[in-house]
Jmol script that loads the backbone (N, CA, C; Angstrom):
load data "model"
ATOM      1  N   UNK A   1      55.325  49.354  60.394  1.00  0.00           N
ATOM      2  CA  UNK A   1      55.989  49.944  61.533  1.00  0.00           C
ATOM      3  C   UNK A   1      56.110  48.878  62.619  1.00  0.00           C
ATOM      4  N   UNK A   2      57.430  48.680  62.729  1.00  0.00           N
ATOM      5  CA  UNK A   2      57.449  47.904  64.312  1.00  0.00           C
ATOM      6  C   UNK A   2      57.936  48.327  65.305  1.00  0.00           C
ATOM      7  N   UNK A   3      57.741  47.735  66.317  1.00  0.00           N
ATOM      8  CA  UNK A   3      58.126  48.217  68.153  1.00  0.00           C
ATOM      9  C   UNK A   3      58.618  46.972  68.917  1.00  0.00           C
ATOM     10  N   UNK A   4      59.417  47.338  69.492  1.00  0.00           N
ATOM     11  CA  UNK A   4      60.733  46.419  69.978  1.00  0.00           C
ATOM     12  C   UNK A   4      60.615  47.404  71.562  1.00  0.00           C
ATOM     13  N   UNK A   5      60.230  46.117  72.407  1.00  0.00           N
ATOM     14  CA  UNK A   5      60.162  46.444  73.892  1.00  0.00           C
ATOM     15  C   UNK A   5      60.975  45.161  74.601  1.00  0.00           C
ATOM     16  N   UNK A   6      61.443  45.715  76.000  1.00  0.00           N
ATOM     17  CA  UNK A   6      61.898  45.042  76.727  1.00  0.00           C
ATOM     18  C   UNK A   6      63.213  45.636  77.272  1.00  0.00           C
ATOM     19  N   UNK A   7      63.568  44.555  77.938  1.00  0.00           N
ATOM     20  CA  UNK A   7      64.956  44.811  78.681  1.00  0.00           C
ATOM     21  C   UNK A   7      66.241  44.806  78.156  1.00  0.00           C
ATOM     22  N   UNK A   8      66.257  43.830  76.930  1.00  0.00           N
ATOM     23  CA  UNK A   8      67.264  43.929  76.193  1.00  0.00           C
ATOM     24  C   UNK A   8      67.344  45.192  75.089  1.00  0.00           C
ATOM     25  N   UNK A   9      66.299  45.257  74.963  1.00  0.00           N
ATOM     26  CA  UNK A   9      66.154  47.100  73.859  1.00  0.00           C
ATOM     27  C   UNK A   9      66.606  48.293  75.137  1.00  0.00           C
ATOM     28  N   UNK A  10      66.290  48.139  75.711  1.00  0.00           N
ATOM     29  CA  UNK A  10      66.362  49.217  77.128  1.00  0.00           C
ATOM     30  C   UNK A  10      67.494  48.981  77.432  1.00  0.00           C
ATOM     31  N   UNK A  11      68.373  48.201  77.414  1.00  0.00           N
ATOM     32  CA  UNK A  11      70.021  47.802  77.640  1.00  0.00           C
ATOM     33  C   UNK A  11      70.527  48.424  76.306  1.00  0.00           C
ATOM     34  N   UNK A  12      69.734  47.897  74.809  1.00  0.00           N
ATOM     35  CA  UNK A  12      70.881  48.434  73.721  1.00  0.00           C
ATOM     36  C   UNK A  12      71.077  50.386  73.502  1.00  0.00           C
ATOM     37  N   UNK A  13      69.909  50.668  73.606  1.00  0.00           N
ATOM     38  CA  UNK A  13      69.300  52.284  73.969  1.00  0.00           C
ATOM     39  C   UNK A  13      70.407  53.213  74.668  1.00  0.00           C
ATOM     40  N   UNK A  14      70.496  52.664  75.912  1.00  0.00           N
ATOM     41  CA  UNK A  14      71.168  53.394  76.781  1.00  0.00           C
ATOM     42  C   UNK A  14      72.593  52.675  77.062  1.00  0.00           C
ATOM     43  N   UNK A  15      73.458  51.626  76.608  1.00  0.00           N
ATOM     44  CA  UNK A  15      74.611  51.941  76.639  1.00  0.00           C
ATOM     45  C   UNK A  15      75.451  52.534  75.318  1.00  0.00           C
ATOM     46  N   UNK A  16      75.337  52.762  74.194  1.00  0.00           N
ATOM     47  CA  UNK A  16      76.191  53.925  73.820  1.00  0.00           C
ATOM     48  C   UNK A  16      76.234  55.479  74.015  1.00  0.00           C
ATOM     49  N   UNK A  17      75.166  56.076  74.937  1.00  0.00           N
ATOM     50  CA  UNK A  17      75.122  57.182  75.551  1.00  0.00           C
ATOM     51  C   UNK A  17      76.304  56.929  76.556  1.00  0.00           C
ATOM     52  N   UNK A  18      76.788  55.831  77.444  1.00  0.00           N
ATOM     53  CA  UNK A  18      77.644  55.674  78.437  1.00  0.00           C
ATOM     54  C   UNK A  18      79.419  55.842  77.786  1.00  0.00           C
ATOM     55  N   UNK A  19      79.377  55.415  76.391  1.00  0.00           N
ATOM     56  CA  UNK A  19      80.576  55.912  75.804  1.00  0.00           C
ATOM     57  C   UNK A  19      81.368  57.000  76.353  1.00  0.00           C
ATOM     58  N   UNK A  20      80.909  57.954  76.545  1.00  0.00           N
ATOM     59  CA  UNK A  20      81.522  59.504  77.275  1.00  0.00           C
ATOM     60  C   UNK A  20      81.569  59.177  77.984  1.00  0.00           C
ATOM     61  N   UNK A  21      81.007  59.304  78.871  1.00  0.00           N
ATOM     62  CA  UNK A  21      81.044  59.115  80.339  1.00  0.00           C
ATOM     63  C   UNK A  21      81.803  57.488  80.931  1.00  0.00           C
ATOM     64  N   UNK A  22      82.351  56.782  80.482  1.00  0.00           N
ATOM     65  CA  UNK A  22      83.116  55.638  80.459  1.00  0.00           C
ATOM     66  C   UNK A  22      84.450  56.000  79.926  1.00  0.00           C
ATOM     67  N   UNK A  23      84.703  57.361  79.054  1.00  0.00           N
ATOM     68  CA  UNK A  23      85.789  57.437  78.367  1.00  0.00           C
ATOM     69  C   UNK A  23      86.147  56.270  77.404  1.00  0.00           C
ATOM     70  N   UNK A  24      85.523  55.395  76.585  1.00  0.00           N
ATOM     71  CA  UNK A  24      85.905  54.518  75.631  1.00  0.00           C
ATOM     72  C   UNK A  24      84.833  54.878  74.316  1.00  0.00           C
ATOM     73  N   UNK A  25      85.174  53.597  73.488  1.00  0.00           N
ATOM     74  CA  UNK A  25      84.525  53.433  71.801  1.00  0.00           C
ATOM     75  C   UNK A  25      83.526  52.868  72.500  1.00  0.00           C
ATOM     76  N   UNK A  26      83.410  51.743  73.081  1.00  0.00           N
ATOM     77  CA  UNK A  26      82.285  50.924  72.804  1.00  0.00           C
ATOM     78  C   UNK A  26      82.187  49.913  74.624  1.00  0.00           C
ATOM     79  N   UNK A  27      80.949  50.028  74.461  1.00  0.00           N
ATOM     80  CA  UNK A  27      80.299  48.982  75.783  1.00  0.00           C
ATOM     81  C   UNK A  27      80.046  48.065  75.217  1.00  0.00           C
ATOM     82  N   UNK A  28      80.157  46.678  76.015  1.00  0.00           N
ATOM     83  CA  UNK A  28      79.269  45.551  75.749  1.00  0.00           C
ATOM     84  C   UNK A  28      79.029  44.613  77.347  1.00  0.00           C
ATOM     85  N   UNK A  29      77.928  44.209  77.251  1.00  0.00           N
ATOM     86  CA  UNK A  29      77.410  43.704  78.508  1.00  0.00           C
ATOM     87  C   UNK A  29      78.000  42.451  78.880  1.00  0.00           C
ATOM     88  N   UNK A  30      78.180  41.930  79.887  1.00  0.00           N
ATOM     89  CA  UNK A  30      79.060  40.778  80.583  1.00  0.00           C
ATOM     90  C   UNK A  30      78.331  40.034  79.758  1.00  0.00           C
ATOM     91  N   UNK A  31      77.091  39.476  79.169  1.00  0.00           N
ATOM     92  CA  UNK A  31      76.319  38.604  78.858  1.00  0.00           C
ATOM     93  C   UNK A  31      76.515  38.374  77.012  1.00  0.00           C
ATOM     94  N   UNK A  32      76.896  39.387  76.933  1.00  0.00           N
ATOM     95  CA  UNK A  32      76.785  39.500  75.637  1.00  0.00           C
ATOM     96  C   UNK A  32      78.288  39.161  74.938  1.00  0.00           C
ATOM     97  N   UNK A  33      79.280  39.422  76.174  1.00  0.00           N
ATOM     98  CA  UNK A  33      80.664  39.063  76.585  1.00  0.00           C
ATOM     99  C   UNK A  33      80.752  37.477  76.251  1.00  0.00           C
ATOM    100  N   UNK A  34      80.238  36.589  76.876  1.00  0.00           N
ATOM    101  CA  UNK A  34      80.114  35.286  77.140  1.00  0.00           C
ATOM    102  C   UNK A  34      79.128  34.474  76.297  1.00  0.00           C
ATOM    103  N   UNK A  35      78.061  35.296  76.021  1.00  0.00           N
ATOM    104  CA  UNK A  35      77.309  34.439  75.045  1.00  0.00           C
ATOM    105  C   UNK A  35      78.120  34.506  73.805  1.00  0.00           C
ATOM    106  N   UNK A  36      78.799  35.656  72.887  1.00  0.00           N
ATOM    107  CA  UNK A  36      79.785  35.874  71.797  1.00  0.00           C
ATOM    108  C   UNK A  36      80.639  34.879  71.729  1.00  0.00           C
ATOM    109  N   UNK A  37      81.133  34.350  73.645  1.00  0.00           N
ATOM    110  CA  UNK A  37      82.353  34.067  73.250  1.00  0.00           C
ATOM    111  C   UNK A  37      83.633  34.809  73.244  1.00  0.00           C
ATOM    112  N   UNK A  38      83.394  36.271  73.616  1.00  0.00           N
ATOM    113  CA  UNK A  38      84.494  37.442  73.598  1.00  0.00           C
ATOM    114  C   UNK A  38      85.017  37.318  74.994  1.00  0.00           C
ATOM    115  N   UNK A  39      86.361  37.035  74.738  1.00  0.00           N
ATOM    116  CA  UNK A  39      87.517  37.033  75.736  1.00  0.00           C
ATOM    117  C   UNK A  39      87.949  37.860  76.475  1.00  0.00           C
ATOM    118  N   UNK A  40      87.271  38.267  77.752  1.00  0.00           N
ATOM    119  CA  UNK A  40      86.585  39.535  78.137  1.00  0.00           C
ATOM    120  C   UNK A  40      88.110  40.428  79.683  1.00  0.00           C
ATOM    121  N   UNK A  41      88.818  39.362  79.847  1.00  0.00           N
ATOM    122  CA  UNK A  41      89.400  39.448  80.697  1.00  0.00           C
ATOM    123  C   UNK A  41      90.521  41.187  80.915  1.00  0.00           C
ATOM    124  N   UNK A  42      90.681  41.342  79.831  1.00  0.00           N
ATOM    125  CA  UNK A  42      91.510  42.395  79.312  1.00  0.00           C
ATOM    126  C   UNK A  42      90.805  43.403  79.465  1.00  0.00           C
ATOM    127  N   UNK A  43      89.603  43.381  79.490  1.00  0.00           N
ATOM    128  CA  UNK A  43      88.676  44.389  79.488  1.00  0.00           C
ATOM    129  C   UNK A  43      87.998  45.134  81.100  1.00  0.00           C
ATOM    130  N   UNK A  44      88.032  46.494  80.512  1.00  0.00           N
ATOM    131  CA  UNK A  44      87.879  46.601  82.645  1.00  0.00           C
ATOM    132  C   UNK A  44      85.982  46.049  82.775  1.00  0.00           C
ATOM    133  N   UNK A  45      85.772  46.064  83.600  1.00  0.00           N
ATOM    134  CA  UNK A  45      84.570  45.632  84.360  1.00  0.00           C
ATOM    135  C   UNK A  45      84.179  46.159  85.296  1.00  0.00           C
ATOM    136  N   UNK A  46      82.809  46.882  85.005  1.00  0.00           N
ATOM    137  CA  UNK A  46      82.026  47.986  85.648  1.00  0.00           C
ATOM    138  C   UNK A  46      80.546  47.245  85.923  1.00  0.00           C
ATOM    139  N   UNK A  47      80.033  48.256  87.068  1.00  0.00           N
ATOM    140  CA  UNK A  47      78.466  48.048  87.572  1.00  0.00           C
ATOM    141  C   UNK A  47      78.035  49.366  86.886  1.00  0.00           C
ATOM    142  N   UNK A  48      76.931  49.539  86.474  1.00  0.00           N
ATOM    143  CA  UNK A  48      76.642  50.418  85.871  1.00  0.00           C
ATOM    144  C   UNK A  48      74.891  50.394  86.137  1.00  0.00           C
ATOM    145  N   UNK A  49      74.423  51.655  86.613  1.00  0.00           N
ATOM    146  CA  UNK A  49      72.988  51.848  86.311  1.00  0.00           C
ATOM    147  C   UNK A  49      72.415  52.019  85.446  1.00  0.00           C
ATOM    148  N   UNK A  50      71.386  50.999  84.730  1.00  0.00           N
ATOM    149  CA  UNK A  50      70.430  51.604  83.343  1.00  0.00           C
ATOM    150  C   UNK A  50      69.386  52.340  83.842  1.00  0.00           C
ATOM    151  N   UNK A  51      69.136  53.360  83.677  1.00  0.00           N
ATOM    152  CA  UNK A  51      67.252  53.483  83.788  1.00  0.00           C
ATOM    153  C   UNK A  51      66.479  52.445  83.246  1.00  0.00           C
ATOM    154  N   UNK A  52      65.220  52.317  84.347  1.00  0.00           N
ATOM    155  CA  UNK A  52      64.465  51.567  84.058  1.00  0.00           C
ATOM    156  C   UNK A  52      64.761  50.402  84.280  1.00  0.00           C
ATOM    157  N   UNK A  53      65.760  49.944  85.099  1.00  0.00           N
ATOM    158  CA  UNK A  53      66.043  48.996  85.708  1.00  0.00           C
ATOM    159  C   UNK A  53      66.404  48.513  87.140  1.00  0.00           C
ATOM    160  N   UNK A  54      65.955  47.439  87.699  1.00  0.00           N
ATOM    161  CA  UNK A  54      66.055  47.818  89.227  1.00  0.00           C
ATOM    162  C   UNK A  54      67.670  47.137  89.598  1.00  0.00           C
ATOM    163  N   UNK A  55      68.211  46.437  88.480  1.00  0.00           N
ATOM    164  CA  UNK A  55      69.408  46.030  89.197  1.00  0.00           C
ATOM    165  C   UNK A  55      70.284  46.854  88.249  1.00  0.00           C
ATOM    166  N   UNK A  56      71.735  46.806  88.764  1.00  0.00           N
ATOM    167  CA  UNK A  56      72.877  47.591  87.911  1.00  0.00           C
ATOM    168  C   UNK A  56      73.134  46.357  87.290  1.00  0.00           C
ATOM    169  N   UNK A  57      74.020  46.902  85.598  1.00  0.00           N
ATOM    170  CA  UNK A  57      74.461  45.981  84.860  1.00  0.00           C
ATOM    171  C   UNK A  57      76.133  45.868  85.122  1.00  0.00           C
ATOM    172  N   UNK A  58      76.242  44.659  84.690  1.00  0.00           N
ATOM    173  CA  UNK A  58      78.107  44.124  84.722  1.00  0.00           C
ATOM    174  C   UNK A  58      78.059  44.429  82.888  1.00  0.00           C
ATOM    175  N   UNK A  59      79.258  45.218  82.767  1.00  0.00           N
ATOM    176  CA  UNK A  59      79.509  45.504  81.648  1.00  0.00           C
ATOM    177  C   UNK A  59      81.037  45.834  81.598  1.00  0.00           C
ATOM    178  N   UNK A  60      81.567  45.722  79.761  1.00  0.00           N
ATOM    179  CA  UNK A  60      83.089  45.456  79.689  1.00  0.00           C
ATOM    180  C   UNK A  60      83.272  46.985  78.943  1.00  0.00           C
ATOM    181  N   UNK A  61      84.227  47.926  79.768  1.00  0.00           N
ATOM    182  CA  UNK A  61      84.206  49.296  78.857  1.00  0.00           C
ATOM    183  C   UNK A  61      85.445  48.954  77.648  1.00  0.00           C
ATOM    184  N   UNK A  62      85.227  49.439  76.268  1.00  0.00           N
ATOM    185  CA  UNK A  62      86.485  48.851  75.126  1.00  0.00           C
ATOM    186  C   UNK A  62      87.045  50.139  74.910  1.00  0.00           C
ATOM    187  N   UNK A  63      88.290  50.674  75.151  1.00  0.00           N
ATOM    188  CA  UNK A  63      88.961  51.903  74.623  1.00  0.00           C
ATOM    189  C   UNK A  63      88.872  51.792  73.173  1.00  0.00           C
ATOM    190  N   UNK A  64      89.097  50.766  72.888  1.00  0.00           N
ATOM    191  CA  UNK A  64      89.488  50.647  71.365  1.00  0.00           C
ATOM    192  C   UNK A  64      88.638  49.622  70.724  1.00  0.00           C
ATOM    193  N   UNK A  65      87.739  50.079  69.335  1.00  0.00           N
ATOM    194  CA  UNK A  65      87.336  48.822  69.045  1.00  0.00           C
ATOM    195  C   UNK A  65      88.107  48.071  67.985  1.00  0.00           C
ATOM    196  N   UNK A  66      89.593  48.463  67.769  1.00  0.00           N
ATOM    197  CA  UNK A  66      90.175  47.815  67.194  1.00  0.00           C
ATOM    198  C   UNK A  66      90.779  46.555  67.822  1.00  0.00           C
ATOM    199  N   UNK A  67      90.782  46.727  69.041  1.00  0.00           N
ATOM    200  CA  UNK A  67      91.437  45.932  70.100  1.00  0.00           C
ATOM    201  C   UNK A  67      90.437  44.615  70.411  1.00  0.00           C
ATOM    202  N   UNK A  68      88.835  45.226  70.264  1.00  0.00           N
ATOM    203  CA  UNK A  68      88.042  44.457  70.797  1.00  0.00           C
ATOM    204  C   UNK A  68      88.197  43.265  68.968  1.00  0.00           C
ATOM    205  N   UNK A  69      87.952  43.841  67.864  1.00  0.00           N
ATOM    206  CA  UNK A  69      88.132  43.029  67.025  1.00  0.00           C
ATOM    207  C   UNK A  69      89.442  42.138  66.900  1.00  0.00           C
ATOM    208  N   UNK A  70      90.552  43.155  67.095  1.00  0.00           N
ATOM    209  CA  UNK A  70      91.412  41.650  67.331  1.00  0.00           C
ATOM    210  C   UNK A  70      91.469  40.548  68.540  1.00  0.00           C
ATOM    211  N   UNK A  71      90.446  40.701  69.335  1.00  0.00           N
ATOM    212  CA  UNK A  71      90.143  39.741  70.333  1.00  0.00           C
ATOM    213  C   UNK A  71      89.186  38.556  70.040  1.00  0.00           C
ATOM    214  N   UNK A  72      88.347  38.913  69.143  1.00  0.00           N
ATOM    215  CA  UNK A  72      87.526  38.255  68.345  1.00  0.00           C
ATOM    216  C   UNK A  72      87.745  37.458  67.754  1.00  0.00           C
ATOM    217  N   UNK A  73      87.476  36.260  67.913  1.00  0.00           N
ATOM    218  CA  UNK A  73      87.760  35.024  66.624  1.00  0.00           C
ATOM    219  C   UNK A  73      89.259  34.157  67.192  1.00  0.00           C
ATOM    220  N   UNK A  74      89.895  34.657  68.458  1.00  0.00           N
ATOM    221  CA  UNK A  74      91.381  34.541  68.343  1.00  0.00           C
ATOM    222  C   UNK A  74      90.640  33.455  69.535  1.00  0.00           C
ATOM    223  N   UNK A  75      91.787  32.399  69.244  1.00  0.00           N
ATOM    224  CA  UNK A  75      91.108  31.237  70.521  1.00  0.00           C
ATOM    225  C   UNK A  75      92.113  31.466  71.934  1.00  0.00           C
ATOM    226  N   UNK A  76      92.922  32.201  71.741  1.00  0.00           N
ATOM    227  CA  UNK A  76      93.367  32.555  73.240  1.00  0.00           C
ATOM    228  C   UNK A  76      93.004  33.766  73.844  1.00  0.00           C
ATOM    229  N   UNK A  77      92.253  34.728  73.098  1.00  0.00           N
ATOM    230  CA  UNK A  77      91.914  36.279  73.320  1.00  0.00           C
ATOM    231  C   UNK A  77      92.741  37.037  73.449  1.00  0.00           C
ATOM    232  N   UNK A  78      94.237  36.796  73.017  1.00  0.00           N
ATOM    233  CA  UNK A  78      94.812  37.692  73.144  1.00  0.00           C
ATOM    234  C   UNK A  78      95.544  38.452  71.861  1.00  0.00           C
ATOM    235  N   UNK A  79      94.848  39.494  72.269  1.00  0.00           N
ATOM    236  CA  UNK A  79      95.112  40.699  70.934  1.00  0.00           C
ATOM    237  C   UNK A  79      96.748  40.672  70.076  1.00  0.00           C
ATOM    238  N   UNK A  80      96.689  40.925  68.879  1.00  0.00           N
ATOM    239  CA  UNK A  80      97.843  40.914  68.146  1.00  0.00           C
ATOM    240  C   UNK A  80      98.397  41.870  68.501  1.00  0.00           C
TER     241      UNK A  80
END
end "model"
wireframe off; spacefill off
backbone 0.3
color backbone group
């Protein structure tokens, strides 16, 4: 049995509950945006409160994660 603590588990936890309430498929965090490499510009950009955290997060809401995959891998980010 293992246990996985911290801030980054406490970030993965609680943003696909924000799905609804964002109206999209999928969240991903500004950080996670830039460390990927995902071409984030197209994407809207929100402050968002986690529990259990004292600052709000910068995060990219994706209507579509078909959209977010064709953004992926493409060296100008812009979707087919």
């Amino acid at each position: 049995v293992f246990t996985a603590l911290g801030d980054a588990v406490n970030v993965a936890a609680r943003l696909p509950d924000m799905t609804k309430t964002l109206a999209c498929e999928a969240i991903i965090s500004e950080e996670v945006c830039t460390t990927a490499g995902v071409p984030a510009a197209d994407l809207p950009r929100q402050e968002v409160a986690i529990r259990g955290r004292d600052e709000p997060l910068t995060v990219r809401a994706v209507k579509s994660v078909r959209a977010l995959a064709a953004l992926v891998g493409k060296p100008d980010g812009v979707a087919a």
